[in-house]
C-alpha positions as CSV (number, residue, x, y, z in Angstrom):
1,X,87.7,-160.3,31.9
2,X,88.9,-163.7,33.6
3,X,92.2,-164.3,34.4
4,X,93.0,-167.8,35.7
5,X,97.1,-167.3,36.2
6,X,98.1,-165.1,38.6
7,X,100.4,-165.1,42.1
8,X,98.4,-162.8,44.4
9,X,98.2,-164.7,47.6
10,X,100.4,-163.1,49.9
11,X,103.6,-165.3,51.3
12,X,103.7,-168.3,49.8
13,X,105.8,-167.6,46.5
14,X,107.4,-165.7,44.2
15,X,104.3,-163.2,44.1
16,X,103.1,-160.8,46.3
17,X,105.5,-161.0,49.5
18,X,102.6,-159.7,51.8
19,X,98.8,-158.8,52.1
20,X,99.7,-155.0,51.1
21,X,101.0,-156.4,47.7
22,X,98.2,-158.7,47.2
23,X,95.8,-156.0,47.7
24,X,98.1,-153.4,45.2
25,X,97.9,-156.2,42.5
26,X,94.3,-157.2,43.1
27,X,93.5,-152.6,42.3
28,X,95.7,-153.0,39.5
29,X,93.7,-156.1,38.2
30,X,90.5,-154.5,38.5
31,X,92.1,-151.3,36.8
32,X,93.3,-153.6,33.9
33,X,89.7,-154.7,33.8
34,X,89.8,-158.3,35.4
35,X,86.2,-159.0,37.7
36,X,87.0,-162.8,38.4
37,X,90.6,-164.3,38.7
38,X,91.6,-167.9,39.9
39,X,94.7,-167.7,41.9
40,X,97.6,-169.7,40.9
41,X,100.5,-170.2,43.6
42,X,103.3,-172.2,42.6
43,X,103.6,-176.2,43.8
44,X,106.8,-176.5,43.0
45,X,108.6,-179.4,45.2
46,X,111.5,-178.3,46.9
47,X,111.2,-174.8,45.9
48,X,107.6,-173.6,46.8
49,X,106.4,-176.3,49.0
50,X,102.3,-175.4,48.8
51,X,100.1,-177.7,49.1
52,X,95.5,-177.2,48.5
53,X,95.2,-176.4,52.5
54,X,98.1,-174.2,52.8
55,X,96.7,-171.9,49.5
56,X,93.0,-172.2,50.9
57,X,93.8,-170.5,53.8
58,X,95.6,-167.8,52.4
59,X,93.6,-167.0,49.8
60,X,90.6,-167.2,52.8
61,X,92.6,-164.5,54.5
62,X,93.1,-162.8,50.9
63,X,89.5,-163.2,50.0
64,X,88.5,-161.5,53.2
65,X,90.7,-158.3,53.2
66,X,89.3,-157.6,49.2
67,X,85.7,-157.2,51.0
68,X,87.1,-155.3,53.6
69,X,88.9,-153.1,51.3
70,X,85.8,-152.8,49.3
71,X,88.0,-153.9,46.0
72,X,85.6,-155.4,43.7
73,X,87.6,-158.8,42.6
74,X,85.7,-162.4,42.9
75,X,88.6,-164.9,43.6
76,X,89.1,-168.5,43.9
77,X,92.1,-170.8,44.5
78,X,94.1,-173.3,42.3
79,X,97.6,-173.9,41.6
80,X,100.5,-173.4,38.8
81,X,102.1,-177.4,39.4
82,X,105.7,-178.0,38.1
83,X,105.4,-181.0,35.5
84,X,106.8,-184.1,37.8
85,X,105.7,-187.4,38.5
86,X,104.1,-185.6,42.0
87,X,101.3,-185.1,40.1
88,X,100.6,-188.5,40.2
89,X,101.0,-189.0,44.0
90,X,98.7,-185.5,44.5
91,X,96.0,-187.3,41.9
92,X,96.0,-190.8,44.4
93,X,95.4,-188.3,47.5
94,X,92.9,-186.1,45.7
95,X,94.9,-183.2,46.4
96,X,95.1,-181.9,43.1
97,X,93.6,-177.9,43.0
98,X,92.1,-177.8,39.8
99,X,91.4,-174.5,37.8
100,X,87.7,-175.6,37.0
101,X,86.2,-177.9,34.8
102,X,85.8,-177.8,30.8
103,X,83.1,-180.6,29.3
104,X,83.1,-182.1,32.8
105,X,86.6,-182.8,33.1
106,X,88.9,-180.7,36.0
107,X,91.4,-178.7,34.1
108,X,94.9,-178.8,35.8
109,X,97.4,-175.6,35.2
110,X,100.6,-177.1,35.0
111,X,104.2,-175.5,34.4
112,X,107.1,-176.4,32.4
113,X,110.2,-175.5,33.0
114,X,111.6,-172.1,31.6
115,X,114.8,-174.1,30.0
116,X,113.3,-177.0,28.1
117,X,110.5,-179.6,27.7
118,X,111.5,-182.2,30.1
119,X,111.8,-186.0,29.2
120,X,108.7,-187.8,30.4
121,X,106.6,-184.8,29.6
122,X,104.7,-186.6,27.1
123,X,104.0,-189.7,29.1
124,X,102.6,-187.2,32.3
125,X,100.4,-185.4,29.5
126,X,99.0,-189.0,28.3
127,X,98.9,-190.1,32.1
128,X,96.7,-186.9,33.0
129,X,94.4,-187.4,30.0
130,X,93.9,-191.1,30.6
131,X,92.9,-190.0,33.7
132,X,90.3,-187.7,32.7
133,X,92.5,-184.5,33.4
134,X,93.0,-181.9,31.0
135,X,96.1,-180.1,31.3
136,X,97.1,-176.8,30.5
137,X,100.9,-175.3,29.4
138,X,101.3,-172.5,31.7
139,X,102.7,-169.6,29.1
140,X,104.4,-172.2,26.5
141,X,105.8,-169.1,24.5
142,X,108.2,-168.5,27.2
143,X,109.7,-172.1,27.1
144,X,113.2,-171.8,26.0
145,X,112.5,-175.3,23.6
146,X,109.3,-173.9,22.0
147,X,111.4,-170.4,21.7
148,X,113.7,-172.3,19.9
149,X,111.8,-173.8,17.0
150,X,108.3,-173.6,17.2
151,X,107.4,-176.9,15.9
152,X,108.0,-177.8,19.3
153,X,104.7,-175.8,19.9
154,X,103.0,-178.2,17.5
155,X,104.3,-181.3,19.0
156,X,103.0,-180.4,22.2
157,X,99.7,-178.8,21.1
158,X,99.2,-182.0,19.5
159,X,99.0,-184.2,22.5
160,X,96.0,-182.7,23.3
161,X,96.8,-179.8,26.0
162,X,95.5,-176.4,26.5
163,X,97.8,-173.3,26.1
164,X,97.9,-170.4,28.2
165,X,99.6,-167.2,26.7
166,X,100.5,-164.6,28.9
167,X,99.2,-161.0,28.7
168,X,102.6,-159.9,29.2
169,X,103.9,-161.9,26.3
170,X,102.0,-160.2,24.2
171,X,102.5,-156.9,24.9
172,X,106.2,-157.3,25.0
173,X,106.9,-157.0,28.7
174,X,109.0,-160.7,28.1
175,X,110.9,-159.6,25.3
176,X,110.4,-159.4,21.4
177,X,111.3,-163.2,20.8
178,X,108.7,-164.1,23.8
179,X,106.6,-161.6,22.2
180,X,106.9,-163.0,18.5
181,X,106.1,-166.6,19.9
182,X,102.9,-165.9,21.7
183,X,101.7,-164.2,18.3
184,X,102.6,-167.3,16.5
185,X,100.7,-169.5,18.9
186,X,97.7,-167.3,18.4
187,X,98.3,-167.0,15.1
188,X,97.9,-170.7,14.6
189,X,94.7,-171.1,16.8
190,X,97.0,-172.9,19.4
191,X,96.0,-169.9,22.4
192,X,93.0,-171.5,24.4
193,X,93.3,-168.8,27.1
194,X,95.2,-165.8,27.7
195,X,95.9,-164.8,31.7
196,X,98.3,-162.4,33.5
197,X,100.6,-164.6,35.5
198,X,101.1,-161.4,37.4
199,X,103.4,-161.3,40.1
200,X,104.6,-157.6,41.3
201,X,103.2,-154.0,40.1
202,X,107.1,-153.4,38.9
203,X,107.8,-155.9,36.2
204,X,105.1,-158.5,36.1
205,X,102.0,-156.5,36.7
206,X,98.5,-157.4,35.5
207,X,98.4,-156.4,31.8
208,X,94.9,-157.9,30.5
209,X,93.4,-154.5,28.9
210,X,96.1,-154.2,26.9
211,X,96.9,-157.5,26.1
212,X,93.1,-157.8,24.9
213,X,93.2,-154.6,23.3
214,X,96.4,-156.2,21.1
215,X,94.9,-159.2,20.3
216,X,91.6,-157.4,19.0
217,X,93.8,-155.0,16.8
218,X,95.9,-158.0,15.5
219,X,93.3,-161.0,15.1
220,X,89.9,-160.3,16.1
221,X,87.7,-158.8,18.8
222,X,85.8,-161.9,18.9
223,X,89.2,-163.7,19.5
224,X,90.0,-161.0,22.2
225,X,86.9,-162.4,24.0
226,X,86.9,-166.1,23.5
227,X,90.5,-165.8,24.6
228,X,90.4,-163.1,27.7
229,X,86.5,-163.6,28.8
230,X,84.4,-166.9,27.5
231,X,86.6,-169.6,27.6
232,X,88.2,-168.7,31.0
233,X,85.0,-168.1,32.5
234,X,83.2,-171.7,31.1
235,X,86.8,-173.2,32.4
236,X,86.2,-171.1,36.0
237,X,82.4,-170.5,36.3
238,X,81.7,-173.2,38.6
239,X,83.8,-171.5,41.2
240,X,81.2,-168.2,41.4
241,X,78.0,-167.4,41.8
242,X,76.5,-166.5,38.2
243,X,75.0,-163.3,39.8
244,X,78.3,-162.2,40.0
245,X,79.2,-162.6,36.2
C-alpha cells in the first residue's frame, strides 16, 4: 500500500522526535503493510517553520538509515502546508513540495485547521486551481466544522479538492464521531485517498492494514484498493522507480 501522509522525519515536528522513532514507525509501517510512503512534515508558519531544503535533508539522512537498517520502505518527501495566504508566496518562489502529480497537475497536501474552516479558504482553493494546483484536505473528517454538519463536507468537496481520510479515522483511534464522519465521506464517494498521518507508535501509529481491511468489509475490496494502493500510487509514482512497485 501507499501512504502519502505521514510525520516520520525525525526533528522537525510533531512526529518522530529522533532517528530511533523514525526508524520504529517506518517497521511499523512496513508491518501494517505500507512499501512506498511520501513523507509529510508540517509547514506550519510560526509553529513548524520547515521549509523544501530543511525536509530534503532530513529525509536524506532518513532515507539513508532505512538502507542501512535494511527496512524495506521506498520514501520520498513533501509537506502537510497549513491553509494561509503563504502558499501563495511559496508558489512565486517555486518552493512548493508537492505530493506528486495527478493528470499532469502537482497535487499539494494542505491542512485545515482542527477548529474550523477558515475565511478565505475558498478563495486559496480557487487560487490554487487557477493555478493549475490541485489541492488536497488533509483528514477533513477531523475538522471540527465538517464534524459539525456534514454538509460542510459537500461544500468543500464541491470546490473541486481531493480528500484524504485517515486510517486512524476509520478504525476509531480519533473517536466514534471522527470515526462516523470518515464513513460518511466514503460513503458518499468524497474519500480520494486514504493515508496514516502517523505520528508516534503510542497513539497515532501507522494503521493502514486495518484501516484497508475496514473499508473492504464495509464498502468494497476494490474501494479498499483504489483508496489505499492505486490512486496514491498514480498521485506518487513519479517519485520511484517502477521496479520498485
Amino acid at each position: 500500500m501507499i501512504d502519502l501522509h505521514c510525520h516520520y522525519l525525525p526533528g522537525i515536528d510533531d512526529g518522530a522526535a529522533n532517528l530511533a522513532a523514525s526508524l520504529d514507525l517506518a517497521r511499523a509501517a512496513v508491518d501494517s503493510g505500507i512499501t512506498h510512503t511520501v513523507c509529510t512534515p508540517h509547514i506550519h508558519f510560526g509553529y513548524f517553520d520547515n521549509n523544501i531544503d530543511i525536509i530534503k535533508s532530513t529525509h536524506e539522512l532518513f532515507a539513508a538509515a532505512l538502507v542501512r537498517e535494511g527496512i524495506p520502505l521506498h520514501t520520498y518527501f513533501a509537506a502537510e502546508i497549513r491553509i494561509t495566504p503563504e502558499i501563495v508566496k511559496l508558489k512565486q518562489q517555486g518552493a512548493l513540495p508537492y505530493l506528486g502529480y495527478l493528470n499532469d497537475k502537482p497535487v499539494l497536501l494542505v491542512e485545515l485547521p482542527h477548529s474550523h474552516i477558515p475565511p478565505g479558504t475558498e478563495q486559496l482553493i480557487h487560487w490554487l486551481k487557477a493555478n493549475d494546483i490541485i489541492p488536497m484536505i488533509a483528514h477533513p473528517e477531523r475538522n471540527r466544522d465538517i464534524l459539525a454538519n456534514n454538509s460542510k463536507a459537500v461544500w468543500l468537496k464541491g470546490k473541486g479538492v481531493l480528500f484524504q481520510v485517515t486510517a486512524g479515522a476509520i478504525t476509531g483511534t480519533f473517536g466514534e464521531r471522527v470515526q462516523q464522519c470518515a464513513n460518511y465521506i466514503i460513503n458518499e464517494g468524497y474519500a480520494d485517498i486514504i493515508a496514516t498521518d502517523a505520528h508516534n507508535l503510542h497513539k497515532r501509529p501507522p494503521e493502514m492494514k486495518q484501516a484497508f481491511e475496514l473499508v473492504a468489509g464495509n464498502f468494497s475490496e476494490a474501494l479498499a484498493t483504489t483508496l489505499c494502493v492505486e490512486t496514491p500510487w498514480n498521485i506518487a509514482s513519479c517519485w520511484f522507480d517502477t521496479a520498485t512497485s
